[in-house]
C-alpha positions as semicolon CSV with decimal commas, in nm:
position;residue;x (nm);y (nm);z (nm)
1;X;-1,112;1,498;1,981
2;X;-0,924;1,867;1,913
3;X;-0,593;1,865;1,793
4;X;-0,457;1,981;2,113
5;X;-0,614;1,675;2,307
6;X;-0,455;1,504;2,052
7;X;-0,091;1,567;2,197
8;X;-0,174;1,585;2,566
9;X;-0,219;1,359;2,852
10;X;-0,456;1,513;3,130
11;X;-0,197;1,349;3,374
12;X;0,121;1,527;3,229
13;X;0,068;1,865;3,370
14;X;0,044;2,010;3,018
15;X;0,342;1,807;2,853
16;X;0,250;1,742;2,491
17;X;0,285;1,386;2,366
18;X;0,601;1,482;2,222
19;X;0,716;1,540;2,529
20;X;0,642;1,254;2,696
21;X;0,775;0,991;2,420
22;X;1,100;1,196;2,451
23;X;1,090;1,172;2,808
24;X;0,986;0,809;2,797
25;X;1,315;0,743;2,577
26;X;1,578;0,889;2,817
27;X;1,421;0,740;3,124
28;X;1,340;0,367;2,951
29;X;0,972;0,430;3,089
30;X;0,797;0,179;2,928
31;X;0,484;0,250;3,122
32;X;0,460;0,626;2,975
33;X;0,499;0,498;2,608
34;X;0,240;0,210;2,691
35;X;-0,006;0,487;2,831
36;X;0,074;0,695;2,519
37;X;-0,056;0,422;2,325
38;X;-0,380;0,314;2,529
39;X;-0,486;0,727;2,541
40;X;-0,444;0,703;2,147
41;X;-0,675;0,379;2,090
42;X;-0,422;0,140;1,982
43;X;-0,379;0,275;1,743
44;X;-0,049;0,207;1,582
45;X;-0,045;0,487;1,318
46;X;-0,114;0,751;1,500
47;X;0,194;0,651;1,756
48;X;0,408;0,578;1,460
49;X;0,370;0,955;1,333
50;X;0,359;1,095;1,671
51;X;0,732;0,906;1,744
52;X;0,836;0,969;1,416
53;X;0,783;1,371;1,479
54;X;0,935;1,399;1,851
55;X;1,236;1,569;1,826
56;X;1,494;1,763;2,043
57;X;1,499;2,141;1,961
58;X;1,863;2,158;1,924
59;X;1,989;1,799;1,789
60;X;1,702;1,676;1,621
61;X;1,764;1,385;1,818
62;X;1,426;1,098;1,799
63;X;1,312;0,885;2,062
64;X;1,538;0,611;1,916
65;X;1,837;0,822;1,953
66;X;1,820;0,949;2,289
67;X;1,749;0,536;2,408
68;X;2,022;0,408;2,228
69;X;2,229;0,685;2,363
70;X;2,142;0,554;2,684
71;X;2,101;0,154;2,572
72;X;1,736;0,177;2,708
73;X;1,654;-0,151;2,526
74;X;1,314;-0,210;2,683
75;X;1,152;0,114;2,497
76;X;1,424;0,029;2,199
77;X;1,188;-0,277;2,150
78;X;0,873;-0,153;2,220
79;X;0,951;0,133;1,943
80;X;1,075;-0,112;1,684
81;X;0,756;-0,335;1,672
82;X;0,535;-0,075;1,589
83;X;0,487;-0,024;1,243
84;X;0,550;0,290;1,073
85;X;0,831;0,406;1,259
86;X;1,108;0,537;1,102
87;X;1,446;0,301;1,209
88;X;1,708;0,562;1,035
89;X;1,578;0,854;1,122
90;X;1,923;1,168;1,134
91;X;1,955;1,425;1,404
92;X;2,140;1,749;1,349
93;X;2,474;1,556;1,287
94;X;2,341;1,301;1,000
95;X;2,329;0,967;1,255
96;X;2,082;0,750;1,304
97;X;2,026;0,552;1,614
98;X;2,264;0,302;1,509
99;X;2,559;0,565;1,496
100;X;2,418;0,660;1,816
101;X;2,419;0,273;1,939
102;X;2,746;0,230;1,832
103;X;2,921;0,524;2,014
104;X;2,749;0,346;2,321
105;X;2,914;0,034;2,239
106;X;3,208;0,115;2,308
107;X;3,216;0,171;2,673
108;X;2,882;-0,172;2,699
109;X;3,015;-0,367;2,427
110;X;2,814;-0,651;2,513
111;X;2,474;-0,438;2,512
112;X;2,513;-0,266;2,311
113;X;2,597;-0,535;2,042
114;X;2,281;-0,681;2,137
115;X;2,096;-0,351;2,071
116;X;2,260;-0,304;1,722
117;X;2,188;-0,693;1,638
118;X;1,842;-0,646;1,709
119;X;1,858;-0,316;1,500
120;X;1,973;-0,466;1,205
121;X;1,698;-0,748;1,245
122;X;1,448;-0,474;1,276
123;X;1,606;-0,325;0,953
124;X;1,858;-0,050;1,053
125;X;2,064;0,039;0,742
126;X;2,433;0,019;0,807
127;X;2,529;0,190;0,493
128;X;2,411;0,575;0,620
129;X;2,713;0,811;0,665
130;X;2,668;1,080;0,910
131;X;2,837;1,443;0,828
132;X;3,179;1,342;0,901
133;X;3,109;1,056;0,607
134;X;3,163;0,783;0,890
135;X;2,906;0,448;0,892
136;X;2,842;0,301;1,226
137;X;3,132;0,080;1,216
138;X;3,379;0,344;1,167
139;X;3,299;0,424;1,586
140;X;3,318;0,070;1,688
141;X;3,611;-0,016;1,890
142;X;3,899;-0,197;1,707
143;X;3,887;-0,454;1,993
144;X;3,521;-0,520;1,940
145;X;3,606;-0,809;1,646
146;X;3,208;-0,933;1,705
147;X;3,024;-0,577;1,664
148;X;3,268;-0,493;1,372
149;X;3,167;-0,840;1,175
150;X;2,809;-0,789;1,260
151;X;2,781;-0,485;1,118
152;X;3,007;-0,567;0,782
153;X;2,816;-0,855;0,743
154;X;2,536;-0,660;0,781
155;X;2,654;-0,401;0,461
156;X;2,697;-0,665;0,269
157;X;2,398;-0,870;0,270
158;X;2,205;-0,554;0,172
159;X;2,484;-0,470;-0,117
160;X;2,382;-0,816;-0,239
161;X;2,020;-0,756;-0,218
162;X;1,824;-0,671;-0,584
163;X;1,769;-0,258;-0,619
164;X;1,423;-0,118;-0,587
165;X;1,529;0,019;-0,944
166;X;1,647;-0,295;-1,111
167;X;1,330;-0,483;-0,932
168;X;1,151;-0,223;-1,122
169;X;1,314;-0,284;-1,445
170;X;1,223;-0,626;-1,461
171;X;0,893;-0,648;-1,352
172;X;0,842;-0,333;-1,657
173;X;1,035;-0,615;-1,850
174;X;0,796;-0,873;-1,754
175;X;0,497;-0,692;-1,798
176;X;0,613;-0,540;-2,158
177;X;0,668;-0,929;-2,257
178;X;0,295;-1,001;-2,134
179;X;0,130;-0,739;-2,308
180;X;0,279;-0,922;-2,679
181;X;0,012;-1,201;-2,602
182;X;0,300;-1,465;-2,478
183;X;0,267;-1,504;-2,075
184;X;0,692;-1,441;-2,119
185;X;0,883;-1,195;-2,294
186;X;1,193;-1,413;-2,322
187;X;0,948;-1,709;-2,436
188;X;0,822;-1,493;-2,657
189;X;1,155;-1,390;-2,786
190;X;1,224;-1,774;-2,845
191;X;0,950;-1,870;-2,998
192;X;0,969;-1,566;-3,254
193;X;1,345;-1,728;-3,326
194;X;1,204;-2,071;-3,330
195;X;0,953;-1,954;-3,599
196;X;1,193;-1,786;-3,822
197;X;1,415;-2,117;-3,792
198;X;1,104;-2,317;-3,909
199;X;1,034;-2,100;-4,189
200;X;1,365;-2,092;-4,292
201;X;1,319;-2,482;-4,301
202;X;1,064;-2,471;-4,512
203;X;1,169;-2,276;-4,741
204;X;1,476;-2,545;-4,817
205;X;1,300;-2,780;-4,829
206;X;1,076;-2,662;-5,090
207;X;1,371;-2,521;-5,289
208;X;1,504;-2,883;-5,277
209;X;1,152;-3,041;-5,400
């Protein structure tokens, strides 16, 4: 298959897959993505990339955006079971679909806290500031008490989550106290103290004798 079959569907007059998944966003036409995915094989990483890579010339906006724009849930949850997809993705402005799903909230509260819930389950980040340095929560409506403690609560289970870089630093520290021959550094570290305490012992007792 050519790289330009690739990104076309002999039913779409010429519109590139791009296109389409864009298209398939603002309309919540389920059917289109569904095709997409068929014409492709199934096959998940190629649909990944090809969402991942449809973007509106002017605000960079992703499939994700332009549904939660719109609370188009159905293609929202098509989108967020397929691996590889990117759930933070920024347009032009710095916010991800959950700034985006947010802003909707406030005139379909009720929606669109379901949309952000299932967001956050799917692993949305809550954290990301946009260019104005505003989180998702900073748009949620003061009246909206449930959205607002979903999304705190949200921040700070991740804030108590381990780092990727202090993960790192202790499996290095785990496999540094492997490689002395002891299956645990700190064991090791014990046992070394343990053995000086023994021979110190020793030595006493033979100064006593």
């Amino acid at each position: 298959m050519s790289g330009e079959e690739e990104t076309k569907t002999p039913q779409a007059d010429g519109a590139s897959y791009r296109e389409q998944i864009l298209e398939s966003a603002r309309r919540n036409n389920t059917e289109l993505l569904l095709q997409i995915k068929s014409e492709l094989g199934n096959d998940q990483e190629k649909l990944a990339h090809l969402i991942n890579e449809s973007r509106e010339v002017i605000t960079n906006n992703t499939p994700l955006h332009l549904a939660c724009n719109l609370g188009n849930w159905e293609f929202i949850d098509i989108v967020l079971d397929i691996e590889g997809v990117e759930i933070d993705p920024q347009n032009r402005e710095k916010e991800t679909p959950l700034h985006v799903a947010a802003k909707y909230a406030v005139n379909e509260p009720e929606h669109g806290c379901f949309v952000i819930d299932n967001m956050l389950d799917a692993g949305a980040d809550p954290r990301i500031k946009d260019q104005d340095g505003l989180k998702p929560r900073d748009y949620v409506s003061k009246d909206n008490e449930k959205l607002l403690d979903l999304l705190e609560s949200a921040e700070y289970a991740i804030s108590m989550e381990p780092r990727e870089e202090d993960q790192l630093r202790e499996f290095e520290a785990r496999e540094a106290g492997t490689g002395t021959g002891n299956g645990n550094g700190v064991d090791a570290k014990g046992e070394t103290e343990n053995g000086n305490e023994e021979g110190s012992a020793s030595g006493s007792e033979s100064e006593t004798d």
